[in-house]
C-alpha positions in Angstrom: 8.9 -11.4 -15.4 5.6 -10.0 -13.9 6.1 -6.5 -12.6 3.8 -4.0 -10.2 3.6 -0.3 -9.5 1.8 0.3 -5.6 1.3 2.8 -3.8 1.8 2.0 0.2 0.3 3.8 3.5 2.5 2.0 6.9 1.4 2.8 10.2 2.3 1.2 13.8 -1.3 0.1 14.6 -4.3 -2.3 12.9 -6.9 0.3 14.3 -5.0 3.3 12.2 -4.5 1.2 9.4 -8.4 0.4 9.0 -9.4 4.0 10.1 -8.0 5.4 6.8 -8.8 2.6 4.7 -12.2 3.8 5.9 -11.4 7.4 5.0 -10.0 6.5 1.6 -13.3 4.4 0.9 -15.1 7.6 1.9 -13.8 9.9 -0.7 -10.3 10.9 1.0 -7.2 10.8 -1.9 -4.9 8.1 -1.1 -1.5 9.9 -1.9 -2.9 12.5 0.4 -3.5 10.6 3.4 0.0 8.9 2.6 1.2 12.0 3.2 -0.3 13.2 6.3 0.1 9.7 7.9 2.4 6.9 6.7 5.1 6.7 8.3 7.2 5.5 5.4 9.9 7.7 3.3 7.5 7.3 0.5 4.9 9.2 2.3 6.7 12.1 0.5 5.5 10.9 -2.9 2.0 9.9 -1.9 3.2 6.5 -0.6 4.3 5.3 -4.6 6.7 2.7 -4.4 7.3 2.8 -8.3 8.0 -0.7 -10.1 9.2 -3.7 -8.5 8.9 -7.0 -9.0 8.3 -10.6 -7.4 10.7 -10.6 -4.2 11.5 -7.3 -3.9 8.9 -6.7 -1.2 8.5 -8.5 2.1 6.5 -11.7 0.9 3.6 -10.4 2.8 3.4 -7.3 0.6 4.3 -9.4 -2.9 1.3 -12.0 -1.6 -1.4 -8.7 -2.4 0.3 -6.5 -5.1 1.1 -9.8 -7.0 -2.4 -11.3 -6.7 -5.2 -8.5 -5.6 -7.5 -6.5 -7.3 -5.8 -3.5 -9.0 -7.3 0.2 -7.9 -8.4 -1.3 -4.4 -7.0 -0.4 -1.6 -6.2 -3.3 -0.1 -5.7 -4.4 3.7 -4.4 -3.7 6.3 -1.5 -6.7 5.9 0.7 -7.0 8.6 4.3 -7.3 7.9 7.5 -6.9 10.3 7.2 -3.2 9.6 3.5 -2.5 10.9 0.1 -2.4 9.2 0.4 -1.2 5.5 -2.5 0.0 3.3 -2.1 -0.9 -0.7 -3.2 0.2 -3.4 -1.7 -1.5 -6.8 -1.4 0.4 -9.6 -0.4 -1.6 -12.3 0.9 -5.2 -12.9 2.0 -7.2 -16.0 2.5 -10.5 -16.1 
């Protein structure tokens, strides 16, 4: 079964979401501005969400980390939660 590491930044608006993708693609670390601004428990670990696999996410979330580019940040992708920055760090299939 195919299985993903990501690490996640979640925040309440769009704009917020793209103003730190934008400060990520400028140089900022990602587990550092997970820190200072998601608003997810995992913020405490940099935003890592560790392994999961297919399903275990909101289908939203599975739909990038399953498919996207791994090492871009990807989004922001809405989900019932807010507006969530990605960043896959591994997958196998």
């Amino acid at each position: 079964m195919a299985q993903a590491t990501a690490r996640h930044i979640l925040v309440d608006s769009v704009e917020k979401c793209a103003a730190l993708k934008e400060e990520i693609t400028n140089g900022s670390d990602f587990a550092d501005v997970a820190k200072a601004n998601s608003s997810c428990p995992s913020s405490a670990k940099g935003g890592d969400l560790g392994s999961f696999g297919p399903g275990m996410m909101v289908p939203e979330f599975d739909a990038v980390v399953f498919s996207g580019a791994i090492g871009e940040v990807h989004g922001p992708v809405q989900t019932q939660f807010g507006f969530h920055l990605l960043e896959i760090t591994s997958r196998t299939e």
